[in-house]
Steps between C-alpha positions, in 0.01 A plus 500: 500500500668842389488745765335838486788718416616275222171539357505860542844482284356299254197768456748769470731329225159378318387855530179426654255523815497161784207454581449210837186385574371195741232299440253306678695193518823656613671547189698820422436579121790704349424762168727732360336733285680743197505858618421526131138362534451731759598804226257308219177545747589826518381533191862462313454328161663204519805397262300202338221765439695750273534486163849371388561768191366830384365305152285270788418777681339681196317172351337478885370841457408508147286128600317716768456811293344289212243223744423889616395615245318224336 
């Protein structure tokens, strides 16, 4: 079983929040969570979300501009 501050290491090299909580049956669940995810439901747009080239970019908003239009 790691101990606390190694786990607090490991959250700091992985960049992300530790997160302990016990259950009902005793067991300590351990979750490390991106201090990026944190930035996305902030209302960042995520990487995976934005277009990957100007040319993609402009066929995404000529698509909408034309199902807008009819």
């Amino acid at each position: 079983m790691p101990t606390v501050p190694l786990l607090v290491r490991l959250a700091r090299a992985m960049e992300a929040d530790l997160c302990l909580r016990p259950d009902e049956e005793g067991v300590v669940r351990v979750a490390f969570t991106p201090h990026h995810a944190a930035e996305e439901k902030a209302g960042a747009v995520p990487p995976s979300a934005e277009p990957a080239s100007a040319a993609e970019a402009e066929a995404d908003a000529g698509t909408g501009r034309a199902a807008a239009t009819g």
